[in-house]
C-alpha positions as CSV (number, residue, x, y, z in Angstrom):
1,X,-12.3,17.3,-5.5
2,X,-10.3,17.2,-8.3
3,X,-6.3,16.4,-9.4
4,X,-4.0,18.5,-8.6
5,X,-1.7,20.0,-11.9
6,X,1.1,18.1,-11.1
7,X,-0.7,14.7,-10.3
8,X,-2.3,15.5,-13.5
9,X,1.3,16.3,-15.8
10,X,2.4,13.0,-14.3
11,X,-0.5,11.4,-15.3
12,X,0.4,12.3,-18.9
13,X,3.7,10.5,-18.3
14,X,1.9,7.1,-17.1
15,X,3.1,8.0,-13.1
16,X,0.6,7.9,-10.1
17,X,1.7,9.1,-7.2
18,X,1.2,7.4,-3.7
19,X,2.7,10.6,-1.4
20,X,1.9,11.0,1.9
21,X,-0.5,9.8,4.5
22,X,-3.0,7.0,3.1
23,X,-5.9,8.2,3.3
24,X,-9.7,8.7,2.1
25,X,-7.9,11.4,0.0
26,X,-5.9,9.8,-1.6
27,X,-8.0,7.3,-2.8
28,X,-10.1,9.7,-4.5
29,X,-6.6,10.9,-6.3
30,X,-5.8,7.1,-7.6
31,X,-9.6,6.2,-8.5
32,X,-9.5,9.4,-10.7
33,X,-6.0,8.8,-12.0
34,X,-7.2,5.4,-13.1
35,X,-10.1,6.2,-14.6
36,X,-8.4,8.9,-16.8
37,X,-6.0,6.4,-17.5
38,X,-9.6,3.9,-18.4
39,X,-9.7,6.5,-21.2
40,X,-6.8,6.1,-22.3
41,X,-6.5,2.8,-23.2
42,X,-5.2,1.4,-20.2
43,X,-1.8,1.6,-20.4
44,X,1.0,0.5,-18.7
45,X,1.7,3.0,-15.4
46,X,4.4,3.7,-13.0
47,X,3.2,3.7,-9.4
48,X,5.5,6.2,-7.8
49,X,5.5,5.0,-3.5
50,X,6.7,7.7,-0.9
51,X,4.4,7.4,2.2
52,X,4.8,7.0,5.2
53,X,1.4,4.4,5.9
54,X,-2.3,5.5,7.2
55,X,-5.4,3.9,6.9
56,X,-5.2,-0.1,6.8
57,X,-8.4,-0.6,5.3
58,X,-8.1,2.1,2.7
59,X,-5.0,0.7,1.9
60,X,-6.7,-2.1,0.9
61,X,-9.4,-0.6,-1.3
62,X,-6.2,1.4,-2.9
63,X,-4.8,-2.2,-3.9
64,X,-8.3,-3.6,-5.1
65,X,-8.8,-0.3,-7.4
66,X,-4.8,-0.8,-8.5
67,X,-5.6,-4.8,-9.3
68,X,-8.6,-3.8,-11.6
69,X,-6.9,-1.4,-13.9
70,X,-5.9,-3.5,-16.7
71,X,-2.4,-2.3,-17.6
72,X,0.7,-3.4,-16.0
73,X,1.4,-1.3,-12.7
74,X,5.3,-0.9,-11.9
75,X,5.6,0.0,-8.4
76,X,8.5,2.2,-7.5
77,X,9.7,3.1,-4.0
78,X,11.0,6.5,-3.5
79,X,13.0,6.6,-0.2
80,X,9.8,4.9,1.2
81,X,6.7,2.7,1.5
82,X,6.1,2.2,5.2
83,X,2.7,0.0,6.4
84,X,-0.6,1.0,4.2
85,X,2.3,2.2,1.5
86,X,4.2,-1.3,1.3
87,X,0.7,-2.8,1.1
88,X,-0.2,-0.8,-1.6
89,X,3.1,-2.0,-3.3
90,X,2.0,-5.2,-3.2
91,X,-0.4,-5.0,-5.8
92,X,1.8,-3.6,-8.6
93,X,2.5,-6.2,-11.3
94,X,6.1,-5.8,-10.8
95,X,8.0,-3.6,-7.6
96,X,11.1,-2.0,-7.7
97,X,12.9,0.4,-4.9
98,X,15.4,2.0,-5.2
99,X,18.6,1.6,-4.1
100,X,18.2,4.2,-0.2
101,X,14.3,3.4,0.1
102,X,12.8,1.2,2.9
103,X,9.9,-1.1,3.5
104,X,7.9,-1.8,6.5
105,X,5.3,-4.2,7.3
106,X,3.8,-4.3,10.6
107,X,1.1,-5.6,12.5
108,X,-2.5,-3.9,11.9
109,X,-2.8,-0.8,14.1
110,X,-6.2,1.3,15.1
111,X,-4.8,4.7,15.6
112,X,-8.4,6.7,16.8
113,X,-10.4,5.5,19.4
114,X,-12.2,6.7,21.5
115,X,-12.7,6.9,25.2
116,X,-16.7,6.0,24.3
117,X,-15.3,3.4,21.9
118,X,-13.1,1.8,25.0
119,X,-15.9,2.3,27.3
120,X,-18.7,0.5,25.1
121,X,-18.0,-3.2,24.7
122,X,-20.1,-3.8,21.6
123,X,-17.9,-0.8,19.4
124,X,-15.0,-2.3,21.0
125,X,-15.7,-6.0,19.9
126,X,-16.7,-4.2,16.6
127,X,-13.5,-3.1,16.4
128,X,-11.4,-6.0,17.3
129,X,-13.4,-8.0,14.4
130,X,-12.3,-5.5,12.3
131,X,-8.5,-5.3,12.9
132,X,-8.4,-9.1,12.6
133,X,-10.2,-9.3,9.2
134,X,-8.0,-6.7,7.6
135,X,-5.3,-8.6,9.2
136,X,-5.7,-11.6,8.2
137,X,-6.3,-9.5,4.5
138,X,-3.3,-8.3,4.8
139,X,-1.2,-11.7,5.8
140,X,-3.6,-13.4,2.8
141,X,-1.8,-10.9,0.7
142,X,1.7,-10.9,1.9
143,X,2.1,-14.7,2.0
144,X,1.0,-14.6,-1.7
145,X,3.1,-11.6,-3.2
146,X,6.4,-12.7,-1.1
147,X,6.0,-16.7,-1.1
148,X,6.7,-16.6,2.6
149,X,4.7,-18.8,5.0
150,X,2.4,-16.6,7.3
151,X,4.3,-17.5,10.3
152,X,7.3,-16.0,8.6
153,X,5.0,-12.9,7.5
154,X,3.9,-12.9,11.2
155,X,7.2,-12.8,12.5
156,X,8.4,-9.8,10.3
157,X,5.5,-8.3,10.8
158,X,5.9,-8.4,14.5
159,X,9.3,-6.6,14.0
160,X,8.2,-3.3,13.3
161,X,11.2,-2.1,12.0
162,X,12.5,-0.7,8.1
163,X,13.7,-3.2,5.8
164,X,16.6,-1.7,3.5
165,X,16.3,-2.5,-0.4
166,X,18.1,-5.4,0.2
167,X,16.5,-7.1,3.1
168,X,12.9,-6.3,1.4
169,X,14.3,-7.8,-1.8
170,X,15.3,-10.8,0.1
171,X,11.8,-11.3,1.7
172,X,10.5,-11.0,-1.7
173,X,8.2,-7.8,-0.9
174,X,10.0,-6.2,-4.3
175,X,10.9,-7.6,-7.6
176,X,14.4,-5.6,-7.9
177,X,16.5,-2.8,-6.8
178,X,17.1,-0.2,-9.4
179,X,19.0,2.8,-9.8
């Protein structure tokens, strides 16, 4: 599987994209952008954010990959970075929306399983010990980007609901609003 021509043009501008759902895809696309980017030196890279979540856990591995890379990562929201995509924000160096976009943190969610998975108490237990470690990843990350405590991450969280610029700002899940 390789880049696609445009991720790749944008690449020569310092841009990786985040677009779309978060998935085992797309964390192919990043791990090659950044290890083009390797080649190159390491410079600094504009991490362009329009997605509307997927895949906690993959989320996750997309934010250790980004924290490796050795050059500063500027996260920019465009219009927005919803659930795995605001946690993926959270490890740029500096994050940025603009002035429209909207954030959303929520609780972790499992969005396939199945009837066996319901029916047989060990997967299901397997499960649930899954969801609360990438949860409690997720508030160990949150609490540390936005200085909140976790039961004010918990309690946003619990919301469910889009954050303007302004109110994501305020929370301290971005840096600035620009544009």
């Amino acid at each position: 599987m390789g880049l696609n021509d445009l991720y790749r043009d944008l690449l020569k501008h310092k841009v990786v994209m985040i677009e779309g759902e978060v998935n085992l895809e797309m964390l192919e696309s990043v791990r090659q952008s950044l290890i083009l980017l390797l080649a190159a030196g390491s410079p600094d890279v504009e991490v362009r954010i329009t997605s509307d979540g997927g895949a906690t856990r993959v989320s996750l591995q997309i934010c250790d990959l980004l924290r490796s890379y050795q050059g500063k990562k500027t996260g920019v929201v465009y219009a927005f970075a919803r659930s795995a995509g605001a946690t993926i924000l959270q490890a740029c160096d500096d994050r940025v929306c603009l002035p429209h976009s909207v954030v959303l943190i929520h609780h972790v969610l499992v969005q396939q399983v199945s009837l066996d998975d319901l029916l047989d108490k060990r997967r299901l237990d397997k499960l649930k010990q899954l969801m609360l470690a990438d949860q409690g990843t997720l508030y160990r990350l949150l609490v540390t980007r936005t200085g909140r405590s976790i039961a004010e991450v918990r309690a946003i969280c619990k919301k469910n609901r889009d954050m303007t610029a302004e109110e994501a700002l305020e929370f301290g899940l971005i840096d600035r609003i620009e544009g």
